[in-house]
C-alpha positions in Angstrom: 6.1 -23.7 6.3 6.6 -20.6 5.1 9.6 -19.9 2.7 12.8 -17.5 4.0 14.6 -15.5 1.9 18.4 -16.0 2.2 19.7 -12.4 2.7 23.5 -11.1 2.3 24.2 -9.4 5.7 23.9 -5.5 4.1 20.9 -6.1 2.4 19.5 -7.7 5.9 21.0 -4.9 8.2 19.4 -2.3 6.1 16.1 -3.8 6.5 16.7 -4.3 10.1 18.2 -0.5 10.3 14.9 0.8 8.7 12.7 -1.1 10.9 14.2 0.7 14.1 12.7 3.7 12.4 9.1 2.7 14.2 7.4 2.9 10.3 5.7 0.1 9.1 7.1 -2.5 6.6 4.7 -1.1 3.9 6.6 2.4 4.6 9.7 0.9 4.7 9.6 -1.0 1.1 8.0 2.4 -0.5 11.0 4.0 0.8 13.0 1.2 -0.3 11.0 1.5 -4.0 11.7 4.5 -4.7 15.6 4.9 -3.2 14.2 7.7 -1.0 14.6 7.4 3.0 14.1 11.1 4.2 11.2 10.2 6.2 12.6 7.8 8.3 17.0 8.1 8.0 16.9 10.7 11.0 15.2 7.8 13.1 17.3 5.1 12.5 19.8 3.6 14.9 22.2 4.1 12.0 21.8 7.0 9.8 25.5 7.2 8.2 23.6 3.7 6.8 24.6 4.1 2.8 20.6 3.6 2.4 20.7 3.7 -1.4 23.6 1.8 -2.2 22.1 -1.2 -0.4 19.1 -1.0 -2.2 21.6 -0.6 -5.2 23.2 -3.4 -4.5 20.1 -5.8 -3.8 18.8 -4.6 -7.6 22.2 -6.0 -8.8 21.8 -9.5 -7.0 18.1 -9.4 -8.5 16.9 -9.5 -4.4 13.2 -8.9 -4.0 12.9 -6.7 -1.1 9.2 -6.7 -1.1 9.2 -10.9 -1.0 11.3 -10.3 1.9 9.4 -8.6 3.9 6.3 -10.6 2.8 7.8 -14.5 3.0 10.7 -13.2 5.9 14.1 -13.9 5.8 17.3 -14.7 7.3 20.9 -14.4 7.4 23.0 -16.0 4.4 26.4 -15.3 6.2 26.4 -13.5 9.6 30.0 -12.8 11.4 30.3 -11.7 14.5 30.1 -7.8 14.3 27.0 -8.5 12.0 25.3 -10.1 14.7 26.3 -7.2 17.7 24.0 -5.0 14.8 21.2 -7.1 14.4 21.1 -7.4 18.4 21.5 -3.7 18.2 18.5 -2.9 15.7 16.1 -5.6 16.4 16.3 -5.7 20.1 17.8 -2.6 21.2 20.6 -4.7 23.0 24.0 -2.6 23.2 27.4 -4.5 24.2 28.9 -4.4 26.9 25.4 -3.2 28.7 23.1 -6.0 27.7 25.9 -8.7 27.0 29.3 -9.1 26.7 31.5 -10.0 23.7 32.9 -13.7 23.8 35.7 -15.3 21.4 32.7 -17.6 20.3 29.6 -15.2 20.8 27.7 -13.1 23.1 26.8 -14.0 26.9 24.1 -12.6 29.0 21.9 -11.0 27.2 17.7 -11.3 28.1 15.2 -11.7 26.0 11.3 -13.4 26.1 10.9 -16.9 24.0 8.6 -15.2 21.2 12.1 -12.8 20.3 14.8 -15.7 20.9 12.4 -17.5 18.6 12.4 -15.2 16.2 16.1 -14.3 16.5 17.2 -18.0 16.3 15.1 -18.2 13.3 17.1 -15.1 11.8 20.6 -16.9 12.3 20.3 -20.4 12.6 22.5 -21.3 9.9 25.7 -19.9 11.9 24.6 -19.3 15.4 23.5 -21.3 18.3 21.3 -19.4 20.9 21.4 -21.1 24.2 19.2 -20.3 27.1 21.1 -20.8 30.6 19.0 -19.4 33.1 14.8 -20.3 33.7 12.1 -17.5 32.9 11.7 -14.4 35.7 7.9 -13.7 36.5 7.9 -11.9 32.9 9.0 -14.5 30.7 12.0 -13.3 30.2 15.7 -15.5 29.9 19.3 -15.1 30.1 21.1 -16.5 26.7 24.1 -16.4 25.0 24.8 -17.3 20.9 28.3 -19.3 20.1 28.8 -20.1 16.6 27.5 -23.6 16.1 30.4 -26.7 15.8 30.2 -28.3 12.5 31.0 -32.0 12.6 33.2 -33.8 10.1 
């Protein structure tokens, strides 16, 4: 199995910001090399994004951007507003149109196996995705994501 980087949530979120651009990762860490994101920040979901500071930032915690994007990675810590964004950039899901807000989660939001997969993948170390509703004829299922109960 492949190794993950452990990612503090802005370091992850401007990955995940970039990546709505459409570019390709190779794109994204040139950008990211050389602190310049002019050909992409007007296609962001978020381009008030401090782009540089992040990048700034992983430099300081010695974070290798470009062994993230070629091992993966996931979420260190991931609260609940940090996961509404990574819904938002990865999967395009808004709140309160694709889901709704719970005091544990999200609820109700649809998505094929391959992404809840890959999403549960991104935040297992917080979040539990549960699927409540059987596959359409696309594949697709409702789920919802409560933070998981530790037991002591």
């Amino acid at each position: 199995m492949k190794h993950k980087m452990q990612l503090p949530l802005p370091i992850a979120l401007l990955i995940e910001n970039c990546r709505t651009s459409g570019e390709s990762d190779a794109h994204i860490a040139a950008c990211i090399r050389s602190k310049d994101f002019s050909s992409i920040i007007d296609r962001t979901a978020e381009p008030s994004m401090a782009f540089v500071e992040r990048v700034q930032l992983a430099e300081e915690l010695h974070i290798d951007l470009e062994e993230a994007f070629r091992s993966g990675y996931e979420f260190g810590f991931l609260h609940l507003n940090g996961l509404k964004k990574l819904l938002r950039f990865r999967f395009g899901l808004q709140a309160e149109r694709d889901y709704r807000s719970v005091d544990d989660g999200v609820r109700g939001f649809v998505l094929d196996e391959h992404a809840a997969n890959e999403l549960q993948a991104l935040i297992y170390r917080q979040w539990q995705i549960v699927q409540y509703r059987e596959a359409d004829e696309s594949g697709r299922r409702l789920f919802s994501i409560h933070l998981k109960q530790e037991n002591y």
